[in-house]
C-alpha positions as CSV (number, residue, x, y, z in Angstrom):
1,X,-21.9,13.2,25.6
2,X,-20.0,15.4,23.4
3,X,-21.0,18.8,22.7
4,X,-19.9,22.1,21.0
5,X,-20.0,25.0,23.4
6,X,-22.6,27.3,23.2
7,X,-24.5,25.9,20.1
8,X,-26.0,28.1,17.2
9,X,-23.9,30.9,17.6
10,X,-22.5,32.7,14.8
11,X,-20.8,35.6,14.4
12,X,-18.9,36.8,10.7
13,X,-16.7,39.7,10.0
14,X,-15.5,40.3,6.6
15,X,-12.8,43.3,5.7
16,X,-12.2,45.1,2.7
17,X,-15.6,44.3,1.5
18,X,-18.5,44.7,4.6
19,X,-20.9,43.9,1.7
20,X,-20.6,40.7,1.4
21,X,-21.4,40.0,5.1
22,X,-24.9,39.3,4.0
23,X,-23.3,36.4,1.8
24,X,-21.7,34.8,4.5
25,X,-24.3,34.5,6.6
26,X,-26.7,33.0,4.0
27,X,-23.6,31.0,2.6
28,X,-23.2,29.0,6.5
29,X,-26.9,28.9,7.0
30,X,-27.0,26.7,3.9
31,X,-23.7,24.6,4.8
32,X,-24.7,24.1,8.1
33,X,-27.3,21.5,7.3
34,X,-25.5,19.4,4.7
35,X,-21.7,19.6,6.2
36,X,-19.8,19.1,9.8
37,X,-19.6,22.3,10.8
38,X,-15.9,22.6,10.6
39,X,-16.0,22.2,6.9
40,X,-18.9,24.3,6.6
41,X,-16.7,27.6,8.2
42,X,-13.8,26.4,6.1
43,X,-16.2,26.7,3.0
44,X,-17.4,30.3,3.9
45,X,-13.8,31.7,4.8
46,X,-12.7,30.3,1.5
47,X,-15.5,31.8,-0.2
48,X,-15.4,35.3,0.9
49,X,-11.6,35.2,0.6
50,X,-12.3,34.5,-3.3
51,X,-15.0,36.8,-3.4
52,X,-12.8,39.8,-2.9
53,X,-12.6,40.3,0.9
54,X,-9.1,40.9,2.7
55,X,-9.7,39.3,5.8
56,X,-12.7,37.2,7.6
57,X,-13.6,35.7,10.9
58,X,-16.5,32.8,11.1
59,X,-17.8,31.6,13.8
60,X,-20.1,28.7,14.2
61,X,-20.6,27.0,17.6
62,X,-17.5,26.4,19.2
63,X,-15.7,26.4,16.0
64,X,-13.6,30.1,14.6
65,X,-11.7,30.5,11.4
66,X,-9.5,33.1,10.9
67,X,-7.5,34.0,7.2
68,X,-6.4,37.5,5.7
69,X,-5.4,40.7,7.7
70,X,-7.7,41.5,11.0
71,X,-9.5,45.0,11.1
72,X,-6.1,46.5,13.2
73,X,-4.0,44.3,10.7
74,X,-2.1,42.5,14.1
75,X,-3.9,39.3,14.3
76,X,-7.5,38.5,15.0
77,X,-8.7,38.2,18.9
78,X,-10.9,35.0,19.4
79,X,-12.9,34.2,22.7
80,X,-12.3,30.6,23.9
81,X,-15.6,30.1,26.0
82,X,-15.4,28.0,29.2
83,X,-17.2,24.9,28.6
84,X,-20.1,25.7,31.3
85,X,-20.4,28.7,29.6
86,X,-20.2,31.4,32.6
87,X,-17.0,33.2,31.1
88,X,-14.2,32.8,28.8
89,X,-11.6,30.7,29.8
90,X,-8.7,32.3,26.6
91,X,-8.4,34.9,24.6
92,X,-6.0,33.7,21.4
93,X,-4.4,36.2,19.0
94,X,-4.6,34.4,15.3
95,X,-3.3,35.3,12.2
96,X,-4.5,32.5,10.2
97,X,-6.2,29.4,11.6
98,X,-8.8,27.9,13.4
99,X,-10.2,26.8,16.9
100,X,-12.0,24.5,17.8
101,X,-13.3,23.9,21.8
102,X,-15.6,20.5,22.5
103,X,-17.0,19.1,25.7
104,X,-18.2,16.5,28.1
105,X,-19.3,18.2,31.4
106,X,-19.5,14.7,32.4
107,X,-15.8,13.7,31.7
108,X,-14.0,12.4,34.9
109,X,-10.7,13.9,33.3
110,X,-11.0,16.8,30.6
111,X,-14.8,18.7,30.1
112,X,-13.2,20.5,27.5
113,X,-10.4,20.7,25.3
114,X,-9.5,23.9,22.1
115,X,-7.1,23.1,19.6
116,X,-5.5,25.4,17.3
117,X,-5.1,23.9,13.8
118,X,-4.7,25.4,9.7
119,X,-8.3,24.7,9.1
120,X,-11.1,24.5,11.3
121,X,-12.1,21.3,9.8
122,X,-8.7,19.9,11.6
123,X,-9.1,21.6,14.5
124,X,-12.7,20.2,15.7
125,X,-11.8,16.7,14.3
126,X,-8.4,16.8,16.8
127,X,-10.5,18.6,19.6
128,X,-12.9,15.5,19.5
129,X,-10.4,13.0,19.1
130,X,-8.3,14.7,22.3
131,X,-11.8,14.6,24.5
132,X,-12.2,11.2,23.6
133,X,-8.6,10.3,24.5
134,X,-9.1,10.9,28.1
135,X,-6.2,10.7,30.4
136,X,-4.1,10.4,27.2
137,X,-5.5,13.9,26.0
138,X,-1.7,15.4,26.2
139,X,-0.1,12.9,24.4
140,X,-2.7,13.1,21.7
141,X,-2.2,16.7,21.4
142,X,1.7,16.2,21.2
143,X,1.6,13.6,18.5
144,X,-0.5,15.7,16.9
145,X,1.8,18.6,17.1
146,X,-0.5,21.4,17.8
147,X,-1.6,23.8,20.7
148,X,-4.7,23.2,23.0
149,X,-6.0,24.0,26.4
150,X,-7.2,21.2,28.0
151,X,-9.7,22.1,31.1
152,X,-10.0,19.7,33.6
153,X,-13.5,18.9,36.2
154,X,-12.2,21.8,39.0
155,X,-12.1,24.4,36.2
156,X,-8.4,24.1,35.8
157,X,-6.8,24.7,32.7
158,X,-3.8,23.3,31.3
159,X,-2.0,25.2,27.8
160,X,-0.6,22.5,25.8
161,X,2.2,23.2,23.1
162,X,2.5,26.3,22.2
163,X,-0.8,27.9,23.5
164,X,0.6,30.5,25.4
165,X,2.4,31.7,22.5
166,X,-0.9,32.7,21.0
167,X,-2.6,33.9,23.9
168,X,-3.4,37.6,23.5
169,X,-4.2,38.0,27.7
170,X,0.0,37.4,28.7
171,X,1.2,34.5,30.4
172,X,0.5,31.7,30.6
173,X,-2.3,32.0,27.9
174,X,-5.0,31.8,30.2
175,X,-7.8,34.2,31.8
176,X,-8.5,31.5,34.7
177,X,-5.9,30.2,37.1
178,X,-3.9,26.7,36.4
179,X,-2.6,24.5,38.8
């Protein structure tokens, strides 16, 4: 069973132009229904960016989408929850991108995997194909060529690529422990 962590939960921030906040939010409860939701947060980013604003976050499930400069104009901090939801496993420093973080609390090798992509379509399509790859998670994520964290059964948590490069919490990219 695959699932998005904590599901319904959205959260938008828009700079330059708070206004349009209220857009947004209207704007992904409409794309929501009739899109993945990776390509719906894609659509709203893309959106307020057009609309004038000079940086925005979206949020939808485990999904985030990042583009434009953050409120402190030094990246934008995003939460990478732990897949049992009790506390968050990474906190990543974006400038532009997306991450995605999918599930299977009954996987025997990986309950969850992130994945750091361009577009957060691309990053929950790679985060469900990595799940789904199993032991061959890593290997995935290499050939694919970009960062994830891959968290195994024991709540262990493996950076792949170059995850620790984004992590905003020091080395090795992580909040919990790895083995």
């Amino acid at each position: 069973m695959l699932i998005r962590s904590h599901p319904l939960e959205t959260h938008l921030f828009v700079v330059g132009h708070p206004e349009l906040v209220e857009y947004g939010r209207t704007r992904l409860n409409e794309l929501r229904t009739r899109r993945p939701p990776g390509l719906a947060v894609d659509e709203v980013v893309e959106d307020l960016m057009d609309e004038g604003a000079t940086g925005v976050l979206v949020q939808l499930d485990g999904i985030v989408r990042v583009a434009g400069t953050s409120p402190t104009g030094d990246g934008w901090l995003t939460v990478v929850a732990h897949p049992r939801g009790h506390f968050a496993i990474a906190v990543l420093q974006l400038q532009e991108g997306a991450v995605a973080t999918m599930a299977n609390p009954s996987s025997e090798d990986f309950v969850a995997v992130s994945v750091v992509a361009p577009q957060a379509w691309e990053a929950e399509l790679l985060a469900a194909t990595v799940l789904a790859a199993g032991p061959d998670a890593e290997a995935v994520l290499g050939t694919a060529g970009v960062p994830g964290l891959l968290v195994d059964a024991c709540d262990q948590a493996r950076p792949v690529g170059s995850w620790s490069g984004l992590s905003a919490a020091g080395q090795p990219g992580l909040l919990a422990s790895t083995a």
